[in-house]
VOKELO-907221 format. One line per 3 residues: number of its first residue (from 1); for each residue x, y, z of N, C-alpha, C, O. Coordinates in steps of 0.2 Angstrom, whole numbers. Example, Ala and Ser with C-alpha at 12.3 -4.5 7.8 and 13.67 -1.06 7.14 Angstrom:
# residues 2
1	66/-28/39/62/-22/39/66/-16/39/71/-17/42; 64/-11/35/68/-5/36/64/0/39/67/6/40
//
This chain:
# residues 385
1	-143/53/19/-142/57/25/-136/62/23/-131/60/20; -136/69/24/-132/73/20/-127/73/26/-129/71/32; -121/76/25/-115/75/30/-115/83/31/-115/89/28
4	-114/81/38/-114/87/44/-106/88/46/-102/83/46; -103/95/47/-97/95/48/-96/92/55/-91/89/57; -101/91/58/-102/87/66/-98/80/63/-93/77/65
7	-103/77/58/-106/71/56/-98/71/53/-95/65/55; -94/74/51/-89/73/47/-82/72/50/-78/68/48; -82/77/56/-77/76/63/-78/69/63/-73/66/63
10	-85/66/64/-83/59/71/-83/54/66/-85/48/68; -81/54/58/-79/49/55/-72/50/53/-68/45/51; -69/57/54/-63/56/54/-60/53/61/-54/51/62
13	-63/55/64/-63/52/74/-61/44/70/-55/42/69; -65/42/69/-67/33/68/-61/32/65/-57/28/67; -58/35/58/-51/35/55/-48/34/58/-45/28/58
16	-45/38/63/-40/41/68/-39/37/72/-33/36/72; -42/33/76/-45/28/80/-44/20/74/-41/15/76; -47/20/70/-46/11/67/-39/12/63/-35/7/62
19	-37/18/60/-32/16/55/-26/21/58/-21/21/55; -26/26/64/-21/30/65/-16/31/61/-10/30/61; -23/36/57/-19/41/51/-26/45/48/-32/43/48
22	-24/50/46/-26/56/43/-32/51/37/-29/46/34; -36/53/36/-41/50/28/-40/53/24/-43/52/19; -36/59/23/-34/61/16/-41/63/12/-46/63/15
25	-39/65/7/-45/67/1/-50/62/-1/-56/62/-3; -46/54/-2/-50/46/-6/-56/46/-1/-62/46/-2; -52/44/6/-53/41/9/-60/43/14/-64/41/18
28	-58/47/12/-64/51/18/-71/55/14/-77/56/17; -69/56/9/-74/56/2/-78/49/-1/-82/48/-5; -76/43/3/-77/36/1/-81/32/6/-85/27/5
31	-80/36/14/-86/35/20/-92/40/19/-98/40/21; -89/46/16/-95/50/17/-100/49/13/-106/49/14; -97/47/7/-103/42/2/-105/37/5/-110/36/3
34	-104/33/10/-105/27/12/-111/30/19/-116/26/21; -110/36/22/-113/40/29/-122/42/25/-127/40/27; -119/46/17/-122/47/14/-129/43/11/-133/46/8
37	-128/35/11/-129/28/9/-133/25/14/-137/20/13; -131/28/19/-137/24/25/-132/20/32/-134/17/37; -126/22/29/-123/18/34/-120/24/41/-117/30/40
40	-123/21/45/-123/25/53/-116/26/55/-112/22/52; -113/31/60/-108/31/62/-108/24/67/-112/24/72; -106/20/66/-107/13/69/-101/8/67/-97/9/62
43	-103/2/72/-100/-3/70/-96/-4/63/-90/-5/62; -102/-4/58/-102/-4/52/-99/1/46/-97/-1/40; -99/7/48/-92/12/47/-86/9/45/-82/8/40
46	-84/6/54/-79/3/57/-76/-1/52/-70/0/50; -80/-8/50/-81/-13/46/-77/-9/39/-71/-12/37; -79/-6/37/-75/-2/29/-69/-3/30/-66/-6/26
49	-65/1/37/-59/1/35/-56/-6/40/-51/-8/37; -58/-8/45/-56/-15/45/-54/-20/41/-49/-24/42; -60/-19/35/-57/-24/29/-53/-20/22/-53/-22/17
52	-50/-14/25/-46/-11/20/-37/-16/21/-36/-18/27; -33/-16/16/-27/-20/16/-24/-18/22/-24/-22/26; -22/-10/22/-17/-9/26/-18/-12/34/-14/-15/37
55	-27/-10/38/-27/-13/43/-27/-19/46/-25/-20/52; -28/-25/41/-24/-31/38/-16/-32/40/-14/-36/43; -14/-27/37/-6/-28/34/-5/-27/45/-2/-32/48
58	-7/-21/47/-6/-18/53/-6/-24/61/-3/-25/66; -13/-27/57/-18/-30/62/-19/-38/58/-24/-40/55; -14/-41/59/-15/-49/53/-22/-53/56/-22/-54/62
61	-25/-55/53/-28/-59/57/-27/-66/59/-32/-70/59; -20/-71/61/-19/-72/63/-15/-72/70/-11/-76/73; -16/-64/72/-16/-62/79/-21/-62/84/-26/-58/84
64	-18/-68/90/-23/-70/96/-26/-64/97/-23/-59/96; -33/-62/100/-35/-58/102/-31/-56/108/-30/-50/107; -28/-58/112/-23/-53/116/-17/-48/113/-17/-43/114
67	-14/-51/109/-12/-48/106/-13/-44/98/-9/-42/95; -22/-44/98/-22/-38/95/-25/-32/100/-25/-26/100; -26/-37/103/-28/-29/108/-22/-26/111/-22/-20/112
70	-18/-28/111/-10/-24/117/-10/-18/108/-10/-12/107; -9/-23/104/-7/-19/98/-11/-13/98/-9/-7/98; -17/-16/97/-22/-11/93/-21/-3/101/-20/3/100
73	-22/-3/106/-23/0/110/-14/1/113/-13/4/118; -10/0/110/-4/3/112/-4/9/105/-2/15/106; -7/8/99/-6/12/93/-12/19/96/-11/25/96
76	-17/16/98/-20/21/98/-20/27/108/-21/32/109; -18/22/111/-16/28/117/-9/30/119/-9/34/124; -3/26/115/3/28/116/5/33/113/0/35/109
79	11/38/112/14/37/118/10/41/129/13/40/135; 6/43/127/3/47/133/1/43/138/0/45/143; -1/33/137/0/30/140/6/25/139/6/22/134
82	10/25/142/17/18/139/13/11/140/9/9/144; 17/8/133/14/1/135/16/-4/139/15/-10/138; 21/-1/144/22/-5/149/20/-3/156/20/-5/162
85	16/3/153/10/4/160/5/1/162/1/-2/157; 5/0/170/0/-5/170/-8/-3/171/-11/-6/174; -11/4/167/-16/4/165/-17/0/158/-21/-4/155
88	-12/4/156/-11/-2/146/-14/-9/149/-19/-10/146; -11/-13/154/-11/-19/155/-21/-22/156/-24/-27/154; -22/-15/162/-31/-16/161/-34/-16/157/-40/-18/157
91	-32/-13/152/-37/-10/146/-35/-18/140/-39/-22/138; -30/-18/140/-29/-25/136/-33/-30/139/-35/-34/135; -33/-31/146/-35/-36/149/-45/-36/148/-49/-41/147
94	-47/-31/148/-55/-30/148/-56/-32/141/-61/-36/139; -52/-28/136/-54/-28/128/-50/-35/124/-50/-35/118; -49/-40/127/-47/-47/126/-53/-50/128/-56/-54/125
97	-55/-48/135/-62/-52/139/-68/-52/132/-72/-56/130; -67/-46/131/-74/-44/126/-72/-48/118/-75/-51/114; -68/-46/117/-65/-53/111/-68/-58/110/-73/-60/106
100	-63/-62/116/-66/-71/116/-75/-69/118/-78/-75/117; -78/-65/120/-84/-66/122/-88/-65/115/-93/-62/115; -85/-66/108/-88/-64/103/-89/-56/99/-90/-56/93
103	-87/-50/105/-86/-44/101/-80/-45/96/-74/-47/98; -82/-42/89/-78/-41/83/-73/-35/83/-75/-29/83; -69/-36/83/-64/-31/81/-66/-25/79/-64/-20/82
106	-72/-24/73/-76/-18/74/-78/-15/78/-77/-9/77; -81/-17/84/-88/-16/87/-82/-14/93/-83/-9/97; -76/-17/94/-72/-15/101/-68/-9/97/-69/-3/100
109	-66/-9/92/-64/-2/90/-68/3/89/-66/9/90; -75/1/87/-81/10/89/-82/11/96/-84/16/97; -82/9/99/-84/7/107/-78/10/109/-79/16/111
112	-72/9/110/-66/12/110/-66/20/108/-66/25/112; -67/20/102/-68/28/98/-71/32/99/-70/38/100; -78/28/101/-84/34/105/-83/35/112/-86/39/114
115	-79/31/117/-78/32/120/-73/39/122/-74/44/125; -65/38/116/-62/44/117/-63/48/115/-60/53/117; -69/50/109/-72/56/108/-74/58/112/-71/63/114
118	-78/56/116/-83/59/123/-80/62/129/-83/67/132; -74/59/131/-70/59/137/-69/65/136/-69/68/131; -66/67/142/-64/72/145/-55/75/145/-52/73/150
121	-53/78/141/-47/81/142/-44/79/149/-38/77/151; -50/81/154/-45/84/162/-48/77/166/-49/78/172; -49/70/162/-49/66/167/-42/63/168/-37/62/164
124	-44/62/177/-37/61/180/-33/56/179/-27/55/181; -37/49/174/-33/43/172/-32/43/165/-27/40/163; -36/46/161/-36/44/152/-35/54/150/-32/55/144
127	-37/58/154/-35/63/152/-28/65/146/-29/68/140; -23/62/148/-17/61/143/-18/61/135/-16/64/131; -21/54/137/-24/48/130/-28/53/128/-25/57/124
130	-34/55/130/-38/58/127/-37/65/124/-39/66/118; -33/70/126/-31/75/125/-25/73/116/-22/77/112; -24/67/116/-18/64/110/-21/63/106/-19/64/100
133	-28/59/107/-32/55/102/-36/64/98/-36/65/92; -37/68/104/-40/75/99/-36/80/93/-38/84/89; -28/78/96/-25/81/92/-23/77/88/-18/79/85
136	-25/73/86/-23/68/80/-30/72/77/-30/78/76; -35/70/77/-41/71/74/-40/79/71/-40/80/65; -39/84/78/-36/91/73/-32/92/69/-31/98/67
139	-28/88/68/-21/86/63/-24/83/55/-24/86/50; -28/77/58/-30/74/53/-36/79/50/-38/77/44; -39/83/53/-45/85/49/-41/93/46/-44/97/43
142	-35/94/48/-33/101/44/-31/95/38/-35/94/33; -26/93/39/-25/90/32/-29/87/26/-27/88/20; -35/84/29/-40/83/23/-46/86/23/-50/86/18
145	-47/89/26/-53/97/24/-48/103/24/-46/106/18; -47/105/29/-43/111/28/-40/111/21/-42/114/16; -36/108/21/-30/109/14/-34/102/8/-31/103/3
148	-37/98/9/-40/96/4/-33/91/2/-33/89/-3; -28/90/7/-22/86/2/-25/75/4/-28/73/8; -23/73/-1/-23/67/-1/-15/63/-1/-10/67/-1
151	-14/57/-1/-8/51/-2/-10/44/-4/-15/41/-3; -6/43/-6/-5/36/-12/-7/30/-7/-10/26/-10; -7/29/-2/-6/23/5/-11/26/10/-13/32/10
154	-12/20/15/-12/23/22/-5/21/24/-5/22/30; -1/20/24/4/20/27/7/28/27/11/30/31; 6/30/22/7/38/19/3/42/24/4/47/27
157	-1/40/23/-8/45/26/-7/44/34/-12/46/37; -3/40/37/-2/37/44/5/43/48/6/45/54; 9/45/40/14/49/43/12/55/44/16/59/45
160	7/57/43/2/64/43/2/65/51/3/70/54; 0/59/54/-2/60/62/3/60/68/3/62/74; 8/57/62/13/54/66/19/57/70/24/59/67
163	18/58/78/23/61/80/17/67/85/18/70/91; 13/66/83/4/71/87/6/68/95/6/62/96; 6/71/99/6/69/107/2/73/108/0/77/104
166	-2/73/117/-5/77/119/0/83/122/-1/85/127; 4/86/119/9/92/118/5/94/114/3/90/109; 3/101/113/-1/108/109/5/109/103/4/111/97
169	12/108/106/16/110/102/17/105/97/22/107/93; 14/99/95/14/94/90/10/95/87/11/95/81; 4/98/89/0/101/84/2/105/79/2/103/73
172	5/111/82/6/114/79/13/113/73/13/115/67; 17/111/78/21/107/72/17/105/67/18/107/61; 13/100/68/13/95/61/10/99/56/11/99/50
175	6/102/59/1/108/55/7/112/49/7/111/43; 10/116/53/19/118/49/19/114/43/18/117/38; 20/107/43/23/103/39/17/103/33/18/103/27
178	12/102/36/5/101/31/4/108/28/-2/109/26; 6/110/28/5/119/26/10/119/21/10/119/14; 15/119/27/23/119/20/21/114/14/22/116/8
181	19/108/15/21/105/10/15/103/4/14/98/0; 12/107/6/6/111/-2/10/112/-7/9/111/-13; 16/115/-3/22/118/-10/26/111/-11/28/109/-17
184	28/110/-5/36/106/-7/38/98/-3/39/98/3; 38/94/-7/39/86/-2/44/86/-1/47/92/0; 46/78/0/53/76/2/57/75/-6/53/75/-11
187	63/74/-6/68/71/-9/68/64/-11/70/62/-5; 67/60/-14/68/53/-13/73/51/-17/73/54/-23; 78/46/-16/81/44/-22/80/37/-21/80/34/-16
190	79/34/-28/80/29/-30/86/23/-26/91/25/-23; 84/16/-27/90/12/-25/92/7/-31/89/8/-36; 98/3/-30/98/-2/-35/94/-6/-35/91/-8/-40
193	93/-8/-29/87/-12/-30/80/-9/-34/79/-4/-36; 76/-15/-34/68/-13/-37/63/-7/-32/60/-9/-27; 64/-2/-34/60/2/-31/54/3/-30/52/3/-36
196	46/4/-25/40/6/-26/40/12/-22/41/13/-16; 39/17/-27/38/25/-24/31/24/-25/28/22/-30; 28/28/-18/23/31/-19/22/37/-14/22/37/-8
199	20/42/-19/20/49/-20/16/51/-16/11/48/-14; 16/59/-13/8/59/-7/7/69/-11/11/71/-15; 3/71/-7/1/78/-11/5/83/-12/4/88/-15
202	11/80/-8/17/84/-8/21/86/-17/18/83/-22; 27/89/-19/27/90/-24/36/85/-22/41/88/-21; 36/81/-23/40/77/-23/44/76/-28/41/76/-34
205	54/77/-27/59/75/-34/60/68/-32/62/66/-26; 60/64/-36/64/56/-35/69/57/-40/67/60/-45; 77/55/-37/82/53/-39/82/47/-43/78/43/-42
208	87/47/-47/89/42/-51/96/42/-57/97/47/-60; 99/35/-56/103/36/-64/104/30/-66/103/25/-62; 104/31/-72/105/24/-77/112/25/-81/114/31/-82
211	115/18/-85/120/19/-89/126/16/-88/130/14/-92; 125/17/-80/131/13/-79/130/2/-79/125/-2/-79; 138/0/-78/135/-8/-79/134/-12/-71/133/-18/-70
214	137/-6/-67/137/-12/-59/132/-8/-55/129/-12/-52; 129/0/-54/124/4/-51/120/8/-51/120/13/-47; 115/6/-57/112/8/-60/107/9/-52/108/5/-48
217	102/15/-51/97/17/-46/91/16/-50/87/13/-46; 89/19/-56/83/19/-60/84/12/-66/87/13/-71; 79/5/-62/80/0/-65/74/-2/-67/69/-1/-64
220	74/-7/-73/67/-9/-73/64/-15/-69/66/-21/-68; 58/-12/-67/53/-15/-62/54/-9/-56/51/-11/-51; 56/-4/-56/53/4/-53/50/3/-55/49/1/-61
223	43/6/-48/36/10/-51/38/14/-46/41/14/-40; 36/21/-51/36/29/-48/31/29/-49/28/27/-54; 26/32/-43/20/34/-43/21/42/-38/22/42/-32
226	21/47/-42/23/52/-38/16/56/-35/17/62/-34; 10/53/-34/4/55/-31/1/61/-33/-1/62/-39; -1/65/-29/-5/70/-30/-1/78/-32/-4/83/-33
229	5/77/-31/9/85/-31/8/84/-38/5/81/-41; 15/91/-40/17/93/-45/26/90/-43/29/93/-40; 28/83/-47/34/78/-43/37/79/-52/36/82/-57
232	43/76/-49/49/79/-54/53/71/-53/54/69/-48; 55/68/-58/60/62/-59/65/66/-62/64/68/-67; 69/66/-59/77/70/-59/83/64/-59/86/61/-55
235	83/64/-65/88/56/-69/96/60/-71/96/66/-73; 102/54/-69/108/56/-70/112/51/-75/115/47/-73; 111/51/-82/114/46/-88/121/46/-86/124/51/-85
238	122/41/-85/131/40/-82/133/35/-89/129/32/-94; 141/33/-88/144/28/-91/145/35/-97/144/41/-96; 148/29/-105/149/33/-111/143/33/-116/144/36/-121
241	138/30/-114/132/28/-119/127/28/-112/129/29/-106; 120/27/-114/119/28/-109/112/23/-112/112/25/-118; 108/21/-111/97/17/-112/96/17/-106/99/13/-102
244	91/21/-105/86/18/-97/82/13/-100/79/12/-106; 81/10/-95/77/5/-94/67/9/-94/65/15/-93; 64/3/-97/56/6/-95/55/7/-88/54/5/-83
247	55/12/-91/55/14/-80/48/14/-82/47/14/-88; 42/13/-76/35/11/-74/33/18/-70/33/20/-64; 31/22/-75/31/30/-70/23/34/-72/20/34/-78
250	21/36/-65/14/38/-66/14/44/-62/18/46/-58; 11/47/-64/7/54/-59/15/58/-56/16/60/-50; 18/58/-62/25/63/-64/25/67/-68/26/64/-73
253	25/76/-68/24/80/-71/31/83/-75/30/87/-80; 37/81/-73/43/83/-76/47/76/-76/47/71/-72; 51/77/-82/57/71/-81/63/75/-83/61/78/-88
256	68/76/-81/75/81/-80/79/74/-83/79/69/-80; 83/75/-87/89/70/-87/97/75/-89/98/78/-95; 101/74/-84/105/77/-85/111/73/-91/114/67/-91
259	112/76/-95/115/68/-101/122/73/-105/121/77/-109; 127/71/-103/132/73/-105/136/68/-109/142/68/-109; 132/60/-113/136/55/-113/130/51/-121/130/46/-124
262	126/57/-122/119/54/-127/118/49/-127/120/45/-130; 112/51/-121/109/46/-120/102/45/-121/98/49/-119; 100/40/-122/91/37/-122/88/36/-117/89/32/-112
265	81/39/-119/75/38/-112/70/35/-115/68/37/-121; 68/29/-113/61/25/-116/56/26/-112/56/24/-106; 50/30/-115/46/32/-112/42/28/-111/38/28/-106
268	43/21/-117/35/16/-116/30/15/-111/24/14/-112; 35/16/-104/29/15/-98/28/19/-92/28/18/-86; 28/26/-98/25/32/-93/19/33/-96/17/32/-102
271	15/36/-90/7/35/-89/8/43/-93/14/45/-93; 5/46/-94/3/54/-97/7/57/-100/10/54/-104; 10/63/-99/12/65/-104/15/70/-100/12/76/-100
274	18/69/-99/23/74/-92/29/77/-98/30/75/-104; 32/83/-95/37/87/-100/45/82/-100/44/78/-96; 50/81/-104/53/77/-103/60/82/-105/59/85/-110
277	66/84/-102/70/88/-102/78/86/-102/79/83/-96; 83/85/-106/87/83/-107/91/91/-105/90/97/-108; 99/90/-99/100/95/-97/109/95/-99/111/89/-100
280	112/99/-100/119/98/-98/123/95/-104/129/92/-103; 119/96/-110/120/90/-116/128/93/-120/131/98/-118; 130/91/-123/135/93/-125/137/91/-132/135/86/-134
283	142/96/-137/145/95/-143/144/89/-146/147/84/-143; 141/87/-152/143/80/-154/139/75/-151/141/70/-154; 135/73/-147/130/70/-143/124/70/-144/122/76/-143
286	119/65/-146/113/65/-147/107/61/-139/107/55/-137; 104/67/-137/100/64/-134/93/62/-136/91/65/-141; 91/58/-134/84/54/-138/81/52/-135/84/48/-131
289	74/52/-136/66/51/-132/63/45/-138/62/46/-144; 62/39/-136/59/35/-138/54/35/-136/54/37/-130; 47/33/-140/40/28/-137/36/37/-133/31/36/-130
292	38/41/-135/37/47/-129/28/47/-133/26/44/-137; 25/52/-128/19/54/-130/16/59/-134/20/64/-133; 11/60/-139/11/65/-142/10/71/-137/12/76/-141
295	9/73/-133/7/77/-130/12/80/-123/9/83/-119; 20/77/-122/23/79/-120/28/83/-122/31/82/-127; 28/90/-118/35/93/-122/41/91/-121/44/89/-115
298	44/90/-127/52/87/-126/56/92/-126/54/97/-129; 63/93/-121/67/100/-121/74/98/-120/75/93/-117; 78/103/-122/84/101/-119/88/108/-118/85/113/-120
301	92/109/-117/97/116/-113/105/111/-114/105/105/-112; 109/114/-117/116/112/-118/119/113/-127/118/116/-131; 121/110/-127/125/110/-134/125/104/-139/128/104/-144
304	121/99/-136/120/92/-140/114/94/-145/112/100/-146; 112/88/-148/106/88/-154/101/84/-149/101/81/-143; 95/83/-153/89/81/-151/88/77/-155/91/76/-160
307	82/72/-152/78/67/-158/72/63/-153/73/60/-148; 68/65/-158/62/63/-152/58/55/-155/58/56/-162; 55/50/-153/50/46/-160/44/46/-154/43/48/-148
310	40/43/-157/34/45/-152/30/37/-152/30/34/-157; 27/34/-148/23/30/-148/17/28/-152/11/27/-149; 17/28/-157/12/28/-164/14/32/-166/18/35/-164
313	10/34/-173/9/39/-176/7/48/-170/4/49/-164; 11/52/-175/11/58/-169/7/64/-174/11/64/-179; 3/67/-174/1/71/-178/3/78/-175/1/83/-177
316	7/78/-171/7/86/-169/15/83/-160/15/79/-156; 20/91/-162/25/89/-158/27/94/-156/27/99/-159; 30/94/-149/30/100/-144/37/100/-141/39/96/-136
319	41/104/-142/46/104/-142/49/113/-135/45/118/-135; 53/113/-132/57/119/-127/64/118/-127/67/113/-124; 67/122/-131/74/123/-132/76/130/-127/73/135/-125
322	83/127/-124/83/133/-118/90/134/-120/94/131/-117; 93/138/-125/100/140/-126/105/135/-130/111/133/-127; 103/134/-135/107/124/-137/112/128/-143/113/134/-144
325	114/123/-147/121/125/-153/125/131/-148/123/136/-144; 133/130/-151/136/135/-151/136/141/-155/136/147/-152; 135/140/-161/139/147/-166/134/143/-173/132/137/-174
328	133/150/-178/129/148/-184/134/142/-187/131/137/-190; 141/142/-185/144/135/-189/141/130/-185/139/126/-189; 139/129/-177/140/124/-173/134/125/-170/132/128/-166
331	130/120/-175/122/120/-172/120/115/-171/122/110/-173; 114/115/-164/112/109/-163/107/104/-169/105/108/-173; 105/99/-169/103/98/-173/94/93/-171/94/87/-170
334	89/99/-171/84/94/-168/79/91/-174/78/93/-180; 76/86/-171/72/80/-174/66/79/-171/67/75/-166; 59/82/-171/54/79/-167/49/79/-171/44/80/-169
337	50/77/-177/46/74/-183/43/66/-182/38/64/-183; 48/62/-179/43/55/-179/44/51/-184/41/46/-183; 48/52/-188/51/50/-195/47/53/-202/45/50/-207
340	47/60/-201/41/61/-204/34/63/-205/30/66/-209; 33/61/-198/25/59/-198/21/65/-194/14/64/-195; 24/69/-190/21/75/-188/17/80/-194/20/80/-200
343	12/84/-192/10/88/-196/9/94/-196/6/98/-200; 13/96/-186/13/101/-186/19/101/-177/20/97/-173; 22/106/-178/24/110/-173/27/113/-170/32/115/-172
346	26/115/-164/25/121/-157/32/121/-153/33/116/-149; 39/126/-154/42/124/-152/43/130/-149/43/135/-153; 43/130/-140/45/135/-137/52/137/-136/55/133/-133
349	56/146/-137/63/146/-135/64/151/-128/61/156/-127; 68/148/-124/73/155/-122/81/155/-123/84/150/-124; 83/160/-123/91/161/-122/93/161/-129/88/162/-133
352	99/160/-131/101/160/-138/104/154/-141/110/152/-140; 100/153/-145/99/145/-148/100/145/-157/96/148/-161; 104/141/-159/108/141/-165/106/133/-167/109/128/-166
355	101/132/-170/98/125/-172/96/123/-180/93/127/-184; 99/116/-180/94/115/-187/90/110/-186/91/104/-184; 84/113/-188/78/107/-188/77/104/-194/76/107/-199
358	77/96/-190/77/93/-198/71/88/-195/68/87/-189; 69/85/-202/63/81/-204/57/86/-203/56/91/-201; 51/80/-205/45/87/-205/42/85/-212/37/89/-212
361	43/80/-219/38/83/-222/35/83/-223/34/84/-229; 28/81/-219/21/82/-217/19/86/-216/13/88/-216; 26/91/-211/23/94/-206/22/102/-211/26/104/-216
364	13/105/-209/12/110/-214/13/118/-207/13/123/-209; 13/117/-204/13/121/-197/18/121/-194/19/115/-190; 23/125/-194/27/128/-188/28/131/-182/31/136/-184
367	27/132/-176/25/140/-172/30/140/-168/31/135/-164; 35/145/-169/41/146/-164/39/151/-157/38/156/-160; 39/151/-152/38/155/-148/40/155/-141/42/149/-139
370	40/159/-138/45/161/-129/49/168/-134/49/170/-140; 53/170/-130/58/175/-130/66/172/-131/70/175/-128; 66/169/-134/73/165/-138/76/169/-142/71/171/-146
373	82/172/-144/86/172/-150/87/168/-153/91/164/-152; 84/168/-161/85/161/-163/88/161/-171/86/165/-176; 92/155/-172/95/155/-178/95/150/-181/98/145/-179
376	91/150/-187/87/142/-189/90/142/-195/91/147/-198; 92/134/-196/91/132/-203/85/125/-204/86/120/-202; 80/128/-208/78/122/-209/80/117/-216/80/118/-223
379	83/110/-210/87/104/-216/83/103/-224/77/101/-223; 84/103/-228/82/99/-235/76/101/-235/73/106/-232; 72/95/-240/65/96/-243/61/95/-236/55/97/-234
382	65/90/-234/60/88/-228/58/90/-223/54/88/-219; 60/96/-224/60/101/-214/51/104/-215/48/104/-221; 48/105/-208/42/108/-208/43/115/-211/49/117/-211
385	38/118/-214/37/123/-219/31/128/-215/28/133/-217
//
């Protein structure tokens, strides 16, 4: 059965209603294969995201049927009903009855859903609720059709909706925010404790610093998952020496470390191959990329040296210099050879950069490029040619 925009509305309905939150891009592309599959807007819809974790996590099943109905029915008609009204009270009271009489959890939340689908905005008792559950749905279907954005969770995909009342002007609030943040997320910063970041389609910076011995924020056993955006890990080397830890970092397209103390980043357990930028470097200091990927550009901007090794064998290295060495006496001194073992590379410049590149004697290809001023010595026999 091919998927109707009709057909697609009352499954994000069914979202909206069982997991109260937006289905994102995964999410809603994983029912519609399933709508597509032969499964009915039904009970059996329902059942998919029933047995997903989070509704689980939300809805334990070791919660009395009374108490998943107060729950489940305070999530989905509050605030426009309070749950110390005593309609809340009948509605819990009817959908408890039908529990113990054998209806599934499923089958009272599509009965439920099709019910607020249907109703009527200007009825004079649910009127409220229903007018709230629609603006959820028009919330949740800009963000995952309209703008096509996705997130790491449903607890992520939950703050999409969250805050939607039968107020017109929540709509359009949230709307704002789902627009805006095509371009730009939140800030996060790391803690001492063990971190789990996960990222949603926004373009997210995660904070962090290592180096110091009592409060270090980027520790190992962080997992950075910076989701769907274009996310940035923005690291502060502290102390006089400085080794991060294998930070655990995924679907992060920048790594920034500002290192004024030369300092090392162990790349070992980053997932792709994200640009890696050392900022603020200075005189006499070497900063260093260990385990890093072939295919990530390594850079730095300041006055320190470089040295890059790479996780195996590297046949080709990528390099952006943004204004480093002082003066043809006082150059910085870059290394993205591999110990040797590169055979070619690509190093982009801006500003005015006084460098010697050393190592390289495999390397048969140079390409220097960007609009840099630039003043090279290459070291010994060994330098690329």
């Amino acid at each position: 059965m091919a998927v109707t925009a009709e057909t697609r509305t009352e499954i994000i309905q069914m979202v909206v209603g069982t997991l109260d939150a937006a289905p994102g891009f995964t999410i809603l592309t994983e029912l519609v294969q399933a709508y597509d599959a032969g499964t009915l807007i039904s009970p059996e819809l329902v059942q998919i995201m029933v047995d997903n974790p989070a509704f689980e996590q939300d809805y334990p099943l070791f919660l009395t049927n009374e108490e998943f109905a107060r729950e489940y029915f305070t999530n989905l008609l509050s605030p426009a009903i309070p749950e110390d009204d005593a309609l809340m009270d009948e509605v819990v009271e009817l959908a408890t009855g039908l529990l113990n009489g054998g209806t599934t959890r499923a089958e009272l939340i599509f009965t439920a859903v099709d019910f607020m689908a249907n109703a009527s905005e200007d009825d004079p008792v649910l009127g409220a609720a229903v007018t709230q559950f629609n603006n959820k749905v028009e919330v949740a279907e800009h963000f995952s059709v309209t703008q096509e954005l996705d997130a790491a969770s449903v607890p992520l995909l939950q703050q999409v909706i969250d805050g939607v009342t039968n107020d017109e002007a929540s709509v359009t609030a949230a709307k704002d925010v789902i627009d805006g943040t095509v371009a730009q997320g939140e800030t996060i910063t790391l803690t001492t404790d063990q971190d789990l970041v996960e990222g949603t389609a926004q373009n997210e910076t995660i904070k962090g610093s290592f180096g110091s011995t009592t409060d270090n924020t980027a520790n190992a056993g962080d997992e950075i998952d910076g989701g769907n955006g274009t996310d940035t890990l923005s690291l502060v080397a502290t102390g006089t020496t400085a080794s991060s830890a294998a930070l655990e970092v995924s679907n992060v397209e920048t790594i920034t470390i500002k290192d004024v103390v030369g300092a090392t980043f162990n790349a070992i357990s980053v997932v792709g191959t994200p640009a890696i930028y050392f900022t603020s470097t200075i005189d006499g200091k070497t900063s260093t990329v260990t385990n890093a990927a072939e295919g990530s550009v390594i850079g730095m901007t300041g006055k320190g040296n470089l040295t890059v090794s790479y996780a195996g064998s590297a046949d080709s290295a990528s390099a952006w210099l943004g204004g480093v060495g002082t003066s043809a006496s006082n150059r910085s001194t870059i290394d993205i050879s591999n110990g040797d073992d590169t055979e070619s590379a690509t190093i982009d410049t801006t500003g005015t950069n006084f460098v010697t590149l050393a190592g390289g004697s495999e390397n048969d290809d140079l390409a220097i490029t960007g609009d840099g001023t630039n003043t090279w010595v290459i070291s010994g026999s060994d330098a690329p040619g």
